[in-house]
N, C-alpha and C positions, 0 to 999 in steps of 0.2 A: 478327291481321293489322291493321296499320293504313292506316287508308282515307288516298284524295288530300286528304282534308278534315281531317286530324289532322297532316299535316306541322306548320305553325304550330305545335301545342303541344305538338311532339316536340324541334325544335329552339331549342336554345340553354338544353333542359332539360337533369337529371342522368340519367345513364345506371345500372342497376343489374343486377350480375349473378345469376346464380341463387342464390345466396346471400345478397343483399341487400346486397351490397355493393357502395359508389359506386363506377366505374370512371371514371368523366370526363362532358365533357357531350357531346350532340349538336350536329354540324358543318354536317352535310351530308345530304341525304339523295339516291339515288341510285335513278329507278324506271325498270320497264321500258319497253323503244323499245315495243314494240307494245301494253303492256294500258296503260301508264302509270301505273301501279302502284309502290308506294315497294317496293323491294326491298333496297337495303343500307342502313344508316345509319353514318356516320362519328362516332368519338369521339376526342375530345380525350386522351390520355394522357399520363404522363410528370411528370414534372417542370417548371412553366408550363406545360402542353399543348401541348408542343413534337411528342410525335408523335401521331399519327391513324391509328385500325385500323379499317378494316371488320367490321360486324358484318352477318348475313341480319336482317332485321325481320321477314321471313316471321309466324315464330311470338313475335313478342314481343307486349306488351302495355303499354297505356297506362295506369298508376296514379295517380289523385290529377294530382301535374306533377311525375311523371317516368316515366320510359319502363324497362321490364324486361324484359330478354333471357335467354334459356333456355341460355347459357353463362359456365361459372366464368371469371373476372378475366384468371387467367393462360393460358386462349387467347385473350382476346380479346386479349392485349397481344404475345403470340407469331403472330400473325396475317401471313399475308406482307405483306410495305412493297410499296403500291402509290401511285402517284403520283397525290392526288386533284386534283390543278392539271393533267394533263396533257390537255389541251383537255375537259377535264369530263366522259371518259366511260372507260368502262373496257371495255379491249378482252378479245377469247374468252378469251384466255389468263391475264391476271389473272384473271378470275372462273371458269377454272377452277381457279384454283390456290388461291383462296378456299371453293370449295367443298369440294375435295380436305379441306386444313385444316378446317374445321369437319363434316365426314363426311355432307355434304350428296353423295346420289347422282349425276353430271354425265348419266349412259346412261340413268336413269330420266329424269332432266329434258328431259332431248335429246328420248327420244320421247315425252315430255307436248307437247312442245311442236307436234312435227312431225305431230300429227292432221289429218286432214283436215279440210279447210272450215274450220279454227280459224283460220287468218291466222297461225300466230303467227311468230316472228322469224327461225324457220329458214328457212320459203318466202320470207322478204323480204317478205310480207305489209304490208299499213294495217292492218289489220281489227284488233279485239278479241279475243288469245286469251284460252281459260279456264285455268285452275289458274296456276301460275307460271311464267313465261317468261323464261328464262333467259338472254337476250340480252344485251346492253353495254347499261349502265343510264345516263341523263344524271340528269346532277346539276340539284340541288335545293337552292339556301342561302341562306343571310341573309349580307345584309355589313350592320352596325351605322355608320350616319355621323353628324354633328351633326345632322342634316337628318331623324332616326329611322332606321325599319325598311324598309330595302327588298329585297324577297323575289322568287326567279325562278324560274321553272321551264322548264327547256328539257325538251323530249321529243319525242321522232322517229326514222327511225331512223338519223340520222348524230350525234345526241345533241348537234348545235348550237341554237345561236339561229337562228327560221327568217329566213327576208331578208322584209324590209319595204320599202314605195314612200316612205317617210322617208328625204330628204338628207341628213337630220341622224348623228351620230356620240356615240354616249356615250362618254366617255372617266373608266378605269375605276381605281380604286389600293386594294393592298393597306392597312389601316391596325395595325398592332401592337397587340395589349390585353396588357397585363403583369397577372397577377392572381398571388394567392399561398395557397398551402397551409399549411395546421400539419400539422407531423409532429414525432418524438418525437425529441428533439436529446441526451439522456440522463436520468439517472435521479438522483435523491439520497435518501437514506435517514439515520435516527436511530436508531446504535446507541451502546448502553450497557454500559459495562465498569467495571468498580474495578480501582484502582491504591492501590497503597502507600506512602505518602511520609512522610518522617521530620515531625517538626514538635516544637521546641522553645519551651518555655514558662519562663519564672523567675518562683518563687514563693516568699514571703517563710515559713522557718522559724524557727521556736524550739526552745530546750533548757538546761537548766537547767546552772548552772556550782556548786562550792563556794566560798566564801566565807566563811573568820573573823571570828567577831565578839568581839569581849573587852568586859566590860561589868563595871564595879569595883562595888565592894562597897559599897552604901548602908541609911542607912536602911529606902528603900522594899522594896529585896531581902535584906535582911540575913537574914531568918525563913530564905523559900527555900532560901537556899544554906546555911544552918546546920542543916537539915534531914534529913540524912545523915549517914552517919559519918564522924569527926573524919579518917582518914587509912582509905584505901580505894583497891581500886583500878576503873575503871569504863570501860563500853563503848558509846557510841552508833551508832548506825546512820540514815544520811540516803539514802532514796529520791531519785536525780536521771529526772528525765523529759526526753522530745527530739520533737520533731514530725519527723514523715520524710513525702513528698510522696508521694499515693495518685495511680495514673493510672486513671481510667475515661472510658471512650468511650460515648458515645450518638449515635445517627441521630435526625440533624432535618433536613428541606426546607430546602434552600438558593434553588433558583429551577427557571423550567421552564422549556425550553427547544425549540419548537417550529420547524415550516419552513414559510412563505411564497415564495410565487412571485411574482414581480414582473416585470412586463411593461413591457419594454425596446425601444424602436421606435429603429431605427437604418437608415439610408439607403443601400442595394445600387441600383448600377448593371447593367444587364443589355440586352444589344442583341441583334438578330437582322436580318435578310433581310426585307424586304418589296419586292413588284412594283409596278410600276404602267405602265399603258397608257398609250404616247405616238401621236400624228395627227400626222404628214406629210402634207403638201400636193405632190401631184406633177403636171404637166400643167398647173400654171398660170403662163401667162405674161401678167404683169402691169405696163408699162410704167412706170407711177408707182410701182411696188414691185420693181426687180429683186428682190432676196432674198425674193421671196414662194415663191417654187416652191423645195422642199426645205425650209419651215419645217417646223417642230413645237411642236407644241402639248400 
C-alpha cells in the first residue's frame, strides 16, 4: 500500500510489472474521495507515452525509485481508455469497469465500504473509512515548468479544487515533453561461406629442343674420333627434358572481418495536442477601457 506521504516518490518514477519489467512512468496518481488514500496510479505507455492506463496501487510497492505492480505489461496496456483530463476524477462507471478488468471484486468493495459508522463514500459520508473505498478517486500530479515542481492534491467528494476567499485566478497550460525510447530497429549477422572461382596465373617454363652440332677434325680431337672403328655403323640416344606447371593450393588469413554499430543522431519532428486555460472578464464595465469586458487572458 502506498501512504499520502510516498505520492512524491512514486510519480514521474518508472513503473514495473510483475515481471520486472518497465511498463512506463507514473503520471498521476488518483485517491479516494473519503480516506484520501492513493488508489489508482496512472502510467505513461505507448510509443512517447502517448497513452495512459490505470493501474489499483492498492497492492503495489515502493522499490529503491521505482514503484511495482502485481500485474503483467500486457493488462496493464489492455486496460479500459479512460479519460484522465476529464475534470480529474473518475466517475462509478469507469472504475467499475477498471476493476471488472483487473479481477478486482466491485460487490465485495461495495459492501466493505457500506459498514456502518465507517463514513465511507457510499453513505456520502466526510468521515474516514477503513479498508478501501471505492469511490471516484481525485487526482493527484505534477506538471513540471521552468519555475520546477509544482504538485496538487485535490480530494473531496466532488474530486475538485475546493473554493478559496482568494480573488485571484491561476491560469493553467498544458506543456508537451517529447522524450525517446530505444527499441530494436533490426538485426545484422556474419556469415561465412566458400565459393569457387577460376583464377589464372602465367608462369615462365622451360624444355629442352635438339640441336646439330658439327665439329671438324683437329689436332686437339683427332685421338677421339680416331678411336673406333674405321667404317661402322652407330646409334646415340639424347634424353630431352620439359618443365610443366604444378598447381597446389594452401589456406592462409587474408583479413578479418568484424561488425560495429555506429550511432547515428538525426532530427524527427513530431507534434501533438496540448490545452491550456484561458480568463475571461465578464461584468466589467470600464469606461476608459470599452474592450475590457469580454477580454481574455
Amino acid at each position: 500500500m502506498i501512504a499520502r506521504e510516498q505520492i512524491h516518490a512514486v510519480l514521474d518514477h518508472p513503473v514495473y510489472d510483475a515481471e520486472g519489467k518497465k511498463v512506463g512512468d507514473a503520471k498521476h496518481i488518483f485517491v479516494d474521495d473519503a480516506t484520501g488514500l492513493p488508489e489508482w496510479v496512472t502510467v505513461k505507455t505507448g510509443m512517447f507515452g502517448t497513452s495512459e492506463s490505470f493501474v489499483p496501487i492498492k497492492d503495489a510497492a515502493l522499490v529503491d525509485d521505482h514503484l511495482e505492480v502485481p500485474y503483467p505489461k500486457s493488462t496493464i496496456k489492455d486496460a479500459p481508455n479512460v479519460d484522465v483530463d476529464a475534470g480529474g476524477h473518475l466517475s462509478e462507471s469507469e472504475e467499475h469497469r477498471l476493476f471488472e478488468h483487473y479481477g478486482i471484486a466491485w460487490d465485495d468493495a461495495w459492501q466493505q465500504a457500506n459498514q456502518p459508522g465507517e463514513g465511507g463514500w457510499a453513505h456520502g459520508g466526510t468521515g474516514t473509512g477503513t479498508g478501501t473505498a471505492m469511490g471516484a478517486g481525485a487526482a493527484a500530479g505534477t506538471a513540471t515548468g521552468p519555475m520546477g515542481t509544482e504538485e496538487g492534491f485535490a480530494a473531496g467528494t466532488t474530486g475538485r479544487a475546493a473554493h478559496t476567499d482568494d480573488d485571484a485566478m491561476t491560469r493553467s497550460e498544458e506543456q508537451m515533453h517529447v522524450g525517446v525510447e530505444r527499441t530494436e530497429a533490426g538485426r545484422v549477422r556474419l556469415r561465412k561461406y566458400v565459393v569457387t572461382e577460376e583464377v589464372q596465373q602465367t608462369v615462365p617454363v622451360s624444355h629442352e629442343e635438339v640441336r646439330i652440332e658439327r665439329e671438324p677434325i683437329t689436332d686437339a680431337n683427332r685421338d677421339e674420333a680416331l678411336s673406333g672403328p674405321e667404317i661402322s655403323e652407330a646409334e646415340h640416344e639424347v634424353i630431352l627434358h620439359e618443365e610443366r606447371p604444378v598447381v597446389e593450393t594452401r589456406t592462409v588469413p587474408v583479413e578479418r572481418v568484424s561488425l560495429k554499430a555506429d550511432e547515428v543522431v538525426e532530427e524527427q519532428t513530431v507534434s501533438g495536442e496540448v490545452r491550456k486555460e484561458e480568463i475571461e472578464v465578464e461584468g466589467l464595465e470600464d469606461p476608459d477601457d470599452p474592450d475590457a469586458r469580454g477580454r481574455r487572458y
